[in-house]
C-alpha positions in Angstrom: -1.8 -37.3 -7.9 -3.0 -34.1 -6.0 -3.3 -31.1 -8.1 -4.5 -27.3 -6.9 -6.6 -25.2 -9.3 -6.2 -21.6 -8.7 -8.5 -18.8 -10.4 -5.2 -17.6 -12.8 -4.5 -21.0 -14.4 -4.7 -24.4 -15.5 -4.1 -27.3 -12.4 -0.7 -27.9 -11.4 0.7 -31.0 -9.9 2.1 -30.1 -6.4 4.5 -32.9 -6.3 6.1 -31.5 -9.8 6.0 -27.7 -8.1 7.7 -28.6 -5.2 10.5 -31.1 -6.9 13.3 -28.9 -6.7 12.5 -25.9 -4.8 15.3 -26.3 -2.5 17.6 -25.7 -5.3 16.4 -23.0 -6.8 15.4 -21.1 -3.4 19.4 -21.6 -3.1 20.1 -20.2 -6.1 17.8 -17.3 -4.9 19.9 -16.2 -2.0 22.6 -16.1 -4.3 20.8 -13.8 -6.0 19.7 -15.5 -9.2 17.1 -14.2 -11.6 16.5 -17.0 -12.9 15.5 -18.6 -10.0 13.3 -15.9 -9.1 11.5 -16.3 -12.2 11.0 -19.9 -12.0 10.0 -19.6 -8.1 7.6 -16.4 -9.6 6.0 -19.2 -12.4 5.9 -22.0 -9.9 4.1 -19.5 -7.0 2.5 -16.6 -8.5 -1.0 -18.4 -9.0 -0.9 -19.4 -5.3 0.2 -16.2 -3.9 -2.3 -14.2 -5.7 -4.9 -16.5 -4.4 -4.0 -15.8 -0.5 -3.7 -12.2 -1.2 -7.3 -12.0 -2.6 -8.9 -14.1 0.5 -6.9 -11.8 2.4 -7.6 -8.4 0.9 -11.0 -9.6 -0.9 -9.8 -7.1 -3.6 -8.7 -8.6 -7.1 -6.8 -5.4 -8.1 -4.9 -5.1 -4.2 -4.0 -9.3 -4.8 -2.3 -8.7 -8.5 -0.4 -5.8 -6.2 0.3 -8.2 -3.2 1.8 -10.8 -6.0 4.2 -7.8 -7.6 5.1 -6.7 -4.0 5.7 -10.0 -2.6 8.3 -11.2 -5.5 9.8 -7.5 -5.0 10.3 -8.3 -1.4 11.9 -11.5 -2.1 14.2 -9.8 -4.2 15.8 -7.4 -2.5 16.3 -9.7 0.2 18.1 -11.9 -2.6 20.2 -9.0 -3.8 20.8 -7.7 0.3 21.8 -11.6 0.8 19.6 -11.7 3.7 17.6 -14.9 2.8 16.7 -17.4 5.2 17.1 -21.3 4.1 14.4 -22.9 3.3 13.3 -25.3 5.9 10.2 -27.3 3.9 10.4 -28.7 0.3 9.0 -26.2 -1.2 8.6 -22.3 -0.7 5.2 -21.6 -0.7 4.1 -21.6 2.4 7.1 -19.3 3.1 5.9 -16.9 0.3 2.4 -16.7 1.9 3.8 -15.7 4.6 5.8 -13.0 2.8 2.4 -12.0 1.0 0.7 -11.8 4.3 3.4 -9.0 5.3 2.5 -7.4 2.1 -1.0 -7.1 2.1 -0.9 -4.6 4.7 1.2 -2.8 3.0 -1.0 -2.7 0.1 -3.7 -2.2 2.0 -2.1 1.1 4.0 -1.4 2.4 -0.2 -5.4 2.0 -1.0 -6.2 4.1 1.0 -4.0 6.5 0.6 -5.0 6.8 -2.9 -8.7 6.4 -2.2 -8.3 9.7 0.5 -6.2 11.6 -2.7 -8.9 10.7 -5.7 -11.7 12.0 -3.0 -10.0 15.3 -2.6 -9.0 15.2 -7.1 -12.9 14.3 -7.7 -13.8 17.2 -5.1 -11.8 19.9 -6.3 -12.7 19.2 -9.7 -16.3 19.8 -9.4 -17.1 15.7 -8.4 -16.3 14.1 -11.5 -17.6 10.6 -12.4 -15.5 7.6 -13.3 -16.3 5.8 -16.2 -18.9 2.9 -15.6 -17.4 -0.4 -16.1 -20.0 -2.1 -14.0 -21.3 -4.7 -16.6 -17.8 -5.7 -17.1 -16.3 -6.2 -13.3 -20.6 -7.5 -11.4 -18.8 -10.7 -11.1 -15.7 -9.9 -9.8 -17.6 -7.3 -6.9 -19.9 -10.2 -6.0 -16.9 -12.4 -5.1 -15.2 -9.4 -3.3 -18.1 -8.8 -1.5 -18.1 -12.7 -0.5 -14.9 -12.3 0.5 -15.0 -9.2 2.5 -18.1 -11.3 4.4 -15.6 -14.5 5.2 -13.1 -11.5 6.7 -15.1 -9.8 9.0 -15.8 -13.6 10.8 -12.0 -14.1 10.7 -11.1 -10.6 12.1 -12.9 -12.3 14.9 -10.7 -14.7 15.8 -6.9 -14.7 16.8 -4.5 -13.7 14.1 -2.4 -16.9 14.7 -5.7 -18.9 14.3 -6.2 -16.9 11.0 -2.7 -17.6 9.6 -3.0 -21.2 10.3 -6.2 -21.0 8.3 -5.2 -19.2 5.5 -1.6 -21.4 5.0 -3.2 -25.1 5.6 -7.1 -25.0 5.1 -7.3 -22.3 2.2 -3.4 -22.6 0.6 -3.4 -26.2 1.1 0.2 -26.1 2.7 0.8 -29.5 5.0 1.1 -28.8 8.7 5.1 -28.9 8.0 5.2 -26.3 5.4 3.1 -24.0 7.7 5.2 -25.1 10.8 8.5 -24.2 9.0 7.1 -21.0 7.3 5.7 -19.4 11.1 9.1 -20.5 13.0 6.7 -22.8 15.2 6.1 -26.5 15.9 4.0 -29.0 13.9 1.6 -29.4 17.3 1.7 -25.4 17.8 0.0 -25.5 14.3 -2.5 -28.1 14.8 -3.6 -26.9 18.0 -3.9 -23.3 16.0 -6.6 -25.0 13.6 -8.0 -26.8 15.6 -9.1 -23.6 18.1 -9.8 -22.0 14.6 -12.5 -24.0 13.8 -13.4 -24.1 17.2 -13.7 -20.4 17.1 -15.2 -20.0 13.6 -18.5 -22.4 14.6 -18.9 -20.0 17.6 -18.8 -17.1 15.2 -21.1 -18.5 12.6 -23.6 -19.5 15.1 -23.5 -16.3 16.8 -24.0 -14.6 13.8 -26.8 -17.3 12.3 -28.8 -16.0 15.8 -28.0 -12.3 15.0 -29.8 -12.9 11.7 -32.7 -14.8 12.9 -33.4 -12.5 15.4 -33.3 -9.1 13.0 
């Protein structure tokens, strides 16, 4: 049986996550907190994944994860959720996060420009160091933030189809049904994806050699 590992837990069985999604994504748009919470255990782990290879920032993913269920939410409680077209809901809850992130992203700064003007008009202030404590988690940010600047290189459809099969593990129907496109439109997406990354990493193996 297939499982996924993700950085927040213990292995999970897809086939067990996905049992009975349908029901309780039902239950959802009636506006049931329970089955927000259950959708919430079943998801969060996988959510907060994508948001991290999308934002490379640990701290902007746990936002993206609290944003994301928000979002899903309100829509429950506005009765404005969509039936769920796959068997389980996380491809459509990437998709969600990917909505988020920029959000998140948009905040950051915001509050990086407002602690630059605080730190300024009170004489330039230092943080405390915590840089024993968080060397790992900067090295795989800045890993990340490498593996973005090649996707920002390539067609956002391309990158969606990336992040939902390749890196979320979603099956082409999941991803199909989450971007309101066909099964083939999705496949011929990863396929000009990898297509497109090779060009990228070969361009930028030359860059390199010839520095």
């Amino acid at each position: 049986m297939s499982t996924t590992t993700t950085s927040r837990g213990e292995p999970r069985s897809a086939a067990a996550m996905a049992a009975d999604d349908r029901v309780l994504w039902s239950r959802l748009a009636g506006a049931d907190d329970a089955a927000l919470t259950e959708l919430y255990r079943r998801h969060c782990d996988a959510v907060y994944n994508f948001a991290f290879r999308r934002t490379a920032s640990w701290a902007a993913a746990e936002d993206v994860v609290q944003a994301t269920f928000t979002a899903v939410w309100r829509r429950a409680r506005a009765g404005t959720v969509d039936a769920l077209r796959s068997e389980t809901a996380r491809a459509v809850l990437l998709v969600m996060a990917g909505q988020e992130c920029a959000n998140v992203a948009r905040t950051a700064r915001r509050q990086r420009l407002l602690h630059g003007r605080i730190e300024a008009e009170s004489g330039g202030a230092v943080s405390p160091d915590h840089a024993g404590s968080t060397a790992e988690r900067v090295d795989d940010e800045l890993q990340m933030s490498e593996v973005r600047r090649a996707l920002r290189l390539i067609p956002q459809v391309q990158r969606e189809a990336i992040e939902l099969v390749v890196w979320s593990h979603c099956s082409i129907a999941e991803a199909a049904g989450a971007l309101g496109v066909s099964e083939g439109t999705v496949k011929s997406r990863l396929h000009r994806a990898r297509q497109s990354l090779s060009t990228v990493i070969e361009i930028h193996a030359l860059k390199e050699a010839l520095s």
